[in-house]
C-alpha positions in Angstrom: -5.9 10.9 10.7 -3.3 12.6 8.6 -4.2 13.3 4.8 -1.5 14.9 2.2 -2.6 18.3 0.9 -3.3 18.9 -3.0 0.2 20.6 -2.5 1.9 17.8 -1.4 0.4 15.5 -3.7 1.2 18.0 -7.1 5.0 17.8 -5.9 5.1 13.9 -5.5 3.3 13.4 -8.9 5.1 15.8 -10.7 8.6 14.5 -9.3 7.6 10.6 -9.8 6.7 11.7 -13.6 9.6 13.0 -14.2 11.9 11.0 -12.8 10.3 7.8 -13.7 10.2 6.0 -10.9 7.7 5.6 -7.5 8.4 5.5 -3.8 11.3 6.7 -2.1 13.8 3.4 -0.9 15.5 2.5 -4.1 12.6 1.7 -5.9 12.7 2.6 -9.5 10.1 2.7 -12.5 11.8 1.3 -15.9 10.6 1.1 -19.6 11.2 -2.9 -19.1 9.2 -2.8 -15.2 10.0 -2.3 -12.3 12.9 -2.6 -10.2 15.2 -1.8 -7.1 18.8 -0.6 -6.4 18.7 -0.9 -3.0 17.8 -4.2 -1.2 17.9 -3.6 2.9 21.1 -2.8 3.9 22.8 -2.0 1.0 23.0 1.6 1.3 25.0 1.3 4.6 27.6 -0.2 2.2 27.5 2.3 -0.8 28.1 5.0 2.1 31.3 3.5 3.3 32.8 3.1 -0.1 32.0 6.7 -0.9 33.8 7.6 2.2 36.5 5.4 1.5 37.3 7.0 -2.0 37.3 10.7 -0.1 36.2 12.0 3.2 32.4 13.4 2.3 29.8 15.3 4.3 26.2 14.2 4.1 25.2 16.5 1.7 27.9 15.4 -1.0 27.0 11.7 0.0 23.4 12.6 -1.3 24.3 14.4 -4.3 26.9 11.7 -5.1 24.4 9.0 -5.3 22.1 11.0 -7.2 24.8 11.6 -9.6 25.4 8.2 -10.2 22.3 7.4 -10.5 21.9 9.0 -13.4 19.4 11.7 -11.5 17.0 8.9 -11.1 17.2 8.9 -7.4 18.3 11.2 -4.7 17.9 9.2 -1.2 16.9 11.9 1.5 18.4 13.1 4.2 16.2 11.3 6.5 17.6 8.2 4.9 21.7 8.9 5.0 21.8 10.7 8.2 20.7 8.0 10.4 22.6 5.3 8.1 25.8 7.5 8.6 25.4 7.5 12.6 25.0 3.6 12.1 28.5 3.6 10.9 30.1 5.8 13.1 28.1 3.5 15.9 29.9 0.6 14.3 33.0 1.9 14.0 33.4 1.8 10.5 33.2 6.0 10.1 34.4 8.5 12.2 33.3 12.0 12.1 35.0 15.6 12.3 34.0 18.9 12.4 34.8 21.0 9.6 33.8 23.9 7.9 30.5 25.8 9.3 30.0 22.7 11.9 29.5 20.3 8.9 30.2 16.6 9.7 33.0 15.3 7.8 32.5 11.2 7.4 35.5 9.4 6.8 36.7 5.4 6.6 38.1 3.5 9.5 40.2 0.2 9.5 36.8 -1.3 11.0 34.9 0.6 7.7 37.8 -1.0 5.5 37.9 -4.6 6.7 34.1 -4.7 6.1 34.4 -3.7 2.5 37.2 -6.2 1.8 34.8 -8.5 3.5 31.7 -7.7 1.7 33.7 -6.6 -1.5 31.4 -8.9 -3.9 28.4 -7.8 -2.3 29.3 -3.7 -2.2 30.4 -4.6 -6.5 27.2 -6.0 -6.9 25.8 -2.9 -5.7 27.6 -0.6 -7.7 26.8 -2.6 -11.0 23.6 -2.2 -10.5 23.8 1.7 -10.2 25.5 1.6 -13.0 22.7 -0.4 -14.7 20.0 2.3 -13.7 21.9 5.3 -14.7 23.1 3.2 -17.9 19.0 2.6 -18.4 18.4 6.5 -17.7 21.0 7.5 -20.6 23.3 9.2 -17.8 20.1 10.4 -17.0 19.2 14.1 -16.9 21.0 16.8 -15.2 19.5 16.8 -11.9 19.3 20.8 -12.4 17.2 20.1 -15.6 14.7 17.4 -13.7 14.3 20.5 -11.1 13.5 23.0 -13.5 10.9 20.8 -15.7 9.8 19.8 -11.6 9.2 23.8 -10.7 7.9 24.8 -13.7 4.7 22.4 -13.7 4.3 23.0 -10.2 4.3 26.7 -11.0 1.6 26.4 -13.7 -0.2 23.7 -11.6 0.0 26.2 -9.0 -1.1 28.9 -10.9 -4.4 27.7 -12.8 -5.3 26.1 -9.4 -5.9 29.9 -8.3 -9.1 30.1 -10.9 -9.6 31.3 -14.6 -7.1 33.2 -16.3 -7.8 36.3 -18.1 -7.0 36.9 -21.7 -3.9 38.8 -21.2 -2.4 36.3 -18.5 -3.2 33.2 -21.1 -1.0 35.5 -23.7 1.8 36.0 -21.5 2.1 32.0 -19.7 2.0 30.9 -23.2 4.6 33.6 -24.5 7.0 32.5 -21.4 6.2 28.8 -22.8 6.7 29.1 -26.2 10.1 31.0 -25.6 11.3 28.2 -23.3 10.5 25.7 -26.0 12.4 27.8 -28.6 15.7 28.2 -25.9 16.1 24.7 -25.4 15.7 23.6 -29.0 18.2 25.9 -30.3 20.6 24.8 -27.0 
């Protein structure tokens, strides 16, 4: 049997916290309750118009959605990969080499005639991003939500190593206190 370490679990914790929401596929935590972005099969569909407005790569797919999101979501690689070599299956992408070996997805007529076809369906899917990151206040910065992430992990980290001495208490809440004083006057 498999168990998370203490590691693991800090990361999760911290990141659910602070990004408000639980689980990975679409789920997301709101002040008014809970709810989803993603039913099954719609991310296949938000991939294919992202393509369709530019060529992407995985990686810009990824941050793209996260960005629209608001920063409340970021799906994983393990998650667009394997939905972008569904559409390429289909017919709907193709793919091309480009820069350092990077997969370049882009839009087929096949990709096309499936978002005309499903075009209330894919804009159903898109007002509801706009919905979560409309309910996140255009969200964070996703390089703010990784900062506040490391730096509880680091202290989490840290006091899980044992007591701290006078002098280290001193300078953690010195690094603190100047943080604080950074962002307020930002």
């Amino acid at each position: 049997m498999f168990h998370k370490s203490r590691h693991d679990q800090d990361q999760r914790h911290a990141r659910d916290e602070w990004l408000g929401r639980h689980g990975q596929r679409g789920h997301f935590h709101f002040r008014g309750g809970r709810g989803r972005v993603f039913d099954q099969g719609d991310l296949r569909f938000v991939l294919l118009r992202l393509v369709a407005e530019k060529p992407r790569h995985g990686y810009e797919l990824i941050k793209e959605i996260e960005d629209r999101l608001g920063g409340a979501y970021s799906p994983s690689p393990g998650v667009i990969y394997p939905t972008l070599t569904l559409l390429e299956e289909m017919g709907q992408t193709t793919v091309t080499a480009s820069e350092g070996g990077k997969k370049l997805y882009a839009i087929t007529p096949a990709g096309e005639a499936a978002l005309a076809a499903n075009k209330s369906t894919i804009d159903a899917i898109f007002a509801r991003i706009a919905e979560v990151s409309a309910a996140h206040g255009g969200g964070l910065a996703p390089q703010i939500l990784r900062a506040m992430q490391n730096l509880r992990l680091a202290l989490r980290m840290r006091l899980a190593r044992g007591p701290l001495s006078a002098a280290e208490i001193d300078a953690i809440t010195q690094a603190l206190d100047a943080a604080a004083v950074t962002v307020e006057r930002s």
